[in-house]
Each structure stands twice: as structure tokens, then as C-alpha cells.
C-alpha positions, 0 to 999 in steps of 0.5 A: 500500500502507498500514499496518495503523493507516492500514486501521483509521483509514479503515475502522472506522466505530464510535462514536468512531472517527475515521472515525465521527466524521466519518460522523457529520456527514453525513445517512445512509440508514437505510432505505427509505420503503417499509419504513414501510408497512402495518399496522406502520411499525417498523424496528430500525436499526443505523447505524455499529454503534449500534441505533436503532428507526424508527418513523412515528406516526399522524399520519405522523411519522417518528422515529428513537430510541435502541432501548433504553428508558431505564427499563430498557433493554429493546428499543423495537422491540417496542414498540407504536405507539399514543397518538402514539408508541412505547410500551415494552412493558415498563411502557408508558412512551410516546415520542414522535418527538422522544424525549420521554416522554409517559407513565410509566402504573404511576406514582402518579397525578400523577407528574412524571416522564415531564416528565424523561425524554427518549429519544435521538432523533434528525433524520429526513428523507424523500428521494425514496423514502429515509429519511435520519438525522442522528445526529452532534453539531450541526446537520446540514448541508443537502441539495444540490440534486441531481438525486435530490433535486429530481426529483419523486416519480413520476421517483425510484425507491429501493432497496437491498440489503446486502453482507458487507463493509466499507463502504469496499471497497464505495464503492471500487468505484464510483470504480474505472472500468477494473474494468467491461471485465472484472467485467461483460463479457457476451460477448453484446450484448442487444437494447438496446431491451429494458435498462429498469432494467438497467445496462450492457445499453442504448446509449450516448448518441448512438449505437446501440453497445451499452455491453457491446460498448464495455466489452469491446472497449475494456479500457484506458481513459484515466481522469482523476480530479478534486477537485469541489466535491461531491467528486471527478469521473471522467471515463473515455475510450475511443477507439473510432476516429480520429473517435469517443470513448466518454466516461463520466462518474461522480462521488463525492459526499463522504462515501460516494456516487456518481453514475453514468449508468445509461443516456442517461436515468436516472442512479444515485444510490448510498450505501454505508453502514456497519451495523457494520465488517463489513456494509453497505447500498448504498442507491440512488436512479434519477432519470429525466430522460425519463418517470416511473420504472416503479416497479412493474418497477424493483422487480420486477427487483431482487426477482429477485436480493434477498430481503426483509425485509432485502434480503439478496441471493439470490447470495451466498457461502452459494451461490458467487453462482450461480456457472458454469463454463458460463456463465463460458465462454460468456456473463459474465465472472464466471459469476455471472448478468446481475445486475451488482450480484451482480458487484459484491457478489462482488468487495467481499465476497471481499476479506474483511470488511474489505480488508486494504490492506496487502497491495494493489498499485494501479495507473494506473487506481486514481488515483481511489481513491488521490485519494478516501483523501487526501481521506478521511484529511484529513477524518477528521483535520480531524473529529478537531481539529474543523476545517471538513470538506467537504460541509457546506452551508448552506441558502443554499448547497445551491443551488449544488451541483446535478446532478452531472452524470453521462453514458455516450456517444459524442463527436466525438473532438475535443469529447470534453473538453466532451461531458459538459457539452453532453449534460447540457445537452441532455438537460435541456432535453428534460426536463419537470423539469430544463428547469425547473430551467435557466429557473430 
């Protein structure tokens, strides 16, 4: 339990806030490549409660700028891309990506002006599918190494979708193990073969048992939670017998990531990232380690449940998430579909908009989320004095933060300690891509 001031200090993401500032040093998702396509490549953005235009030029380029125009103030996400830039639509004033204005056209013929005018821009990069922005002081760090962001394009598949909450209460639940016996329980096991693209619905590794059967009938799992030199490791066991374990490996990539085992081949990689205190996006990269992503079906299935063009979700709390007595006595858990991203949104939005944790009671199996706040509040107040934060790498060092691994199998009970160690390797070197990265 923690007080009212310690709640607002953790969650409130805003310009200036403590936990802001600290958001504010590391590179954030801001939307999907895919939403920069077709005939007009513009999105509105709003990151940690401030509004920004993004935008690709002609030439490809990308640019994230301050929404507001500097002449007047009116909205630069009507504006018309033309010229090499964004033009204001106001009095034509033109923008290129780096903020700089290139034309200020109802001024007299020689006029200086535009030469001192410069937008607020900031630094963009591409990632496997995600557009990522740096809107912090200084120069940002640089990107690990991982799997998600070395793999090639044809192996990485990206999406997202946005939940009503907090941003805090929605990472939480990725560092909270124990709540998958229960929040996505199906009472029936489907046929294994058949869970491409779906999480939870396939086997484990090195075996043919069904994770929905291991989370149902295996409920008190024995949960160890580590610092890491990317963040923290959780490391989740089940004892299926005297011979075997079930052992579940996730990681939390510090600021506001995680790393999970979608199946033996594919692992997740998922941001929770502030709109403003009371909404935020999930954005998530799948990373195969077999044969290239069947983009066309990821996407397919997750349009079943989300609705463009805000990736809102088509379960919500305006429809009681779909919500089914019959279902909840027959099939889920939940009776609220197959869909454990519905589950999961469920879960985070009906603590409110933001968790009121002063009236929470944590257990044995939240050590994870009670190691990641210490960390959290001791990020933030070094931010605040402005110390050294974590995760912050060099060019140099990137390299040296790969993987992380993350694995979902059974284990010889006795080599269930280095299991995740040996089936990551394995399975690495059956990879065209990540084989390559171990020769290296």
C-alpha cells in the first residue's frame, strides 16, 4: 500500500512531472509505420499529454513537430504536405522535418524571416514496423540490440491498440505472472496446431501440453523476480510432476516494456505508453525466430477485436467487453471472448483511470511489481537531481544488451534453473537470423 503523493509521483506522466521527466529520456512509440501510408502520411500525436503532428515528406522523411504553428498557433495537422514539408494552412508558412521554416509566402518579397523561425521538432526513428520519438532534453540514448530490433523486416510484425487507463496499471500487468491461471483460463484446450498469432492457445516448448491446460491446472506458481541489466527478469515455475517443470520466462525492459514468449517461436515485444494520465497505447512488436511473420493474418486477427483509425478496441466498457454469463460458465474465465488482450484491457481499465494504490493489498506473487516501483521511484528521483538513470546506452554499448531472452516450456525438473538459457540457445541456432547473430 502507498500514499496518495507516492500514486501521483509514479503515475502522472505530464510535462514536468517527475515521472515525465524521466519518460522523457527514453525513445517512445508514437505510432505505427503503417499509419504513414497512402495518399496522406499525417498523424496528430499526443505523447505524455503534449500534441505533436507526424508527418513523412516526399522524399520519405519522417518528422515529428510541435502541432501548433508558431505564427499563430493554429493546428499543423491540417496542414498540407507539399514543397518538402508541412505547410500551415493558415498563411502557408512551410516546415520542414527538422522544424525549420522554409517559407513565410504573404511576406514582402525578400523577407528574412522564415531564416528565424524554427518549429519544435523533434528525433524520429523507424523500428521494425514502429515509429519511435525522442522528445526529452539531450541526446537520446541508443537502441539495444534486441531481438525486435535486429530481426529483419519480413520476421517483425507491429501493432497496437489503446486502453482507458493509466499507463502504469497497464505495464503492471505484464510483470504480474500468477494473474494468467485465472484472467485467461479457457476451460477448453484448442487444437494447438491451429494458435498462429494467438497467445496462450499453442504448446509449450518441448512438449505437446497445451499452455491453457498448464495455466489452469497449475494456479500457484513459484515466481522469482530479478534486477537485469535491461531491467528486471521473471522467471515463473510450475511443477507439473516429480520429473517435469513448466518454466516461463518474461522480462521488463526499463522504462515501460516487456518481453514475453508468445509461443516456442515468436516472442512479444510490448510498450505501454502514456497519451495523457488517463489513456494509453500498448504498442507491440512479434519477432519470429522460425519463418517470416504472416503479416497479412497477424493483422487480420487483431482487426477482429480493434477498430481503426485509432485502434480503439471493439470490447470495451461502452459494451461490458462482450461480456457472458454463458460463456463465463462454460468456456473463459472472464466471459469476455478468446481475445486475451480484451482480458487484459478489462482488468487495467476497471481499476479506474488511474489505480488508486492506496487502497491495494499485494501479495507473494506481486514481488515483481513491488521490485519494478523501487526501481521506478529511484529513477524518477535520480531524473529529478539529474543523476545517471538506467537504460541509457551508448552506441558502443547497445551491443551488449541483446535478446532478452524470453521462453514458455517444459524442463527436466532438475535443469529447470538453466532451461531458459539452453532453449534460447537452441532455438537460435535453428534460426536463419539469430544463428547469425551467435557466429557473430
Amino acid at each position: 500500500m502507498i500514499s496518495a503523493e507516492q500514486n501521483d509521483l509514479i503515475t502522472r506522466a505530464g510535462r514536468g512531472t517527475p515521472a515525465g521527466t524521466l519518460l522523457r529520456c527514453y525513445w517512445q512509440p508514437v505510432a505505427l509505420s503503417e499509419e504513414l501510408r497512402g495518399p496522406r502520411p499525417l498523424r496528430p500525436v499526443q505523447l505524455m499529454g503534449q500534441h505533436f503532428v507526424l508527418f513523412r515528406d516526399e522524399s520519405g522523411r519522417v518528422g515529428l513537430l510541435d502541432r501548433d504553428c508558431p505564427h499563430r498557433g493554429a493546428d499543423l495537422a491540417y496542414g498540407r504536405l507539399e514543397n518538402g514539408g508541412l505547410r500551415c494552412a493558415f498563411h502557408g508558412w512551410l516546415f520542414d522535418a527538422t522544424g525549420q521554416c522554409l517559407e513565410t509566402p504573404a511576406e514582402p518579397a525578400g523577407s528574412k524571416l522564415c531564416t528565424r523561425i524554427r518549429q519544435g521538432a523533434y528525433p524520429v526513428v523507424e523500428k521494425s514496423g514502429i515509429v519511435f520519438a525522442y522528445i526529452g532534453e539531450g541526446e537520446p540514448p541508443a537502441f539495444p540490440e534486441f531481438d525486435c530490433f535486429v530481426a529483419p523486416d519480413s520476421h517483425t510484425f507491429a501493432f497496437k491498440g489503446l486502453w482507458e487507463c493509466n499507463w502504469l496499471q497497464a505495464l503492471e500487468v505484464g510483470m504480474d505472472p500468477a494473474h494468467a491461471s485465472f484472467l485467461h483460463r479457457f476451460y477448453e484446450d484448442e487444437d494447438t496446431s491451429e494458435s498462429y498469432g494467438k497467445q496462450f492457445r499453442g504448446a509449450s516448448a518441448d512438449s505437446e501440453l497445451a499452455i491453457t491446460q498448464v495455466l489452469r491446472e497449475y494456479d500457484r506458481p513459484d515466481i522469482a523476480a530479478e534486477p537485469a541489466p535491461y531491467g528486471m527478469k521473471l522467471t515463473t515455475l510450475r511443477k507439473l510432476s516429480e520429473q517435469q517443470t513448466h518454466v516461463r520466462v518474461t522480462n521488463v525492459v526499463f522504462p515501460q516494456a516487456f518481453v514475453i514468449p508468445m509461443s516456442s517461436e515468436m516472442t512479444i515485444s510490448q510498450w505501454h505508453v502514456p497519451v495523457d494520465d488517463t489513456h494509453c497505447y500498448w504498442y507491440a512488436i512479434f519477432t519470429s525466430f522460425s519463418g517470416p511473420v504472416d503479416k497479412e493474418q497477424m493483422r487480420e486477427q487483431r482487426l477482429q477485436t480493434i477498430e481503426l483509425p485509432l485502434y480503439t478496441s471493439r470490447k470495451n466498457k461502452r459494451n461490458e467487453y462482450g461480456y457472458s454469463v454463458e460463456e463465463q460458465l462454460t468456456q473463459t474465465y472472464t466471459g469476455m471472448g478468446q481475445d486475451i488482450n480484451v482480458h487484459d484491457q478489462w482488468a487495467c481499465e476497471s481499476m479506474g483511470p488511474i489505480q488508486d494504490r492506496t487502497r491495494e493489498h499485494l501479495g507473494t506473487t506481486d514481488k515483481g511489481i513491488m521490485l519494478y516501483r523501487r526501481m521506478l521511484v529511484k529513477a524518477i528521483e535520480a531524473a529529478q537531481a539529474g543523476e545517471a538513470v538506467p537504460m541509457q546506452p551508448t552506441a558502443e554499448d547497445a551491443g551488449t544488451l541483446t535478446g532478452p531472452p524470453s521462453i514458455d516450456g517444459v524442463a527436466a525438473a532438475d535443469r529447470a534453473a538453466s532451461y531458459c538459457e539452453e532453449a534460447d540457445r537452441a532455438r537460435r541456432q535453428a534460426s536463419d537470423w539469430a544463428s547469425a547473430r551467435l557466429a557473430a
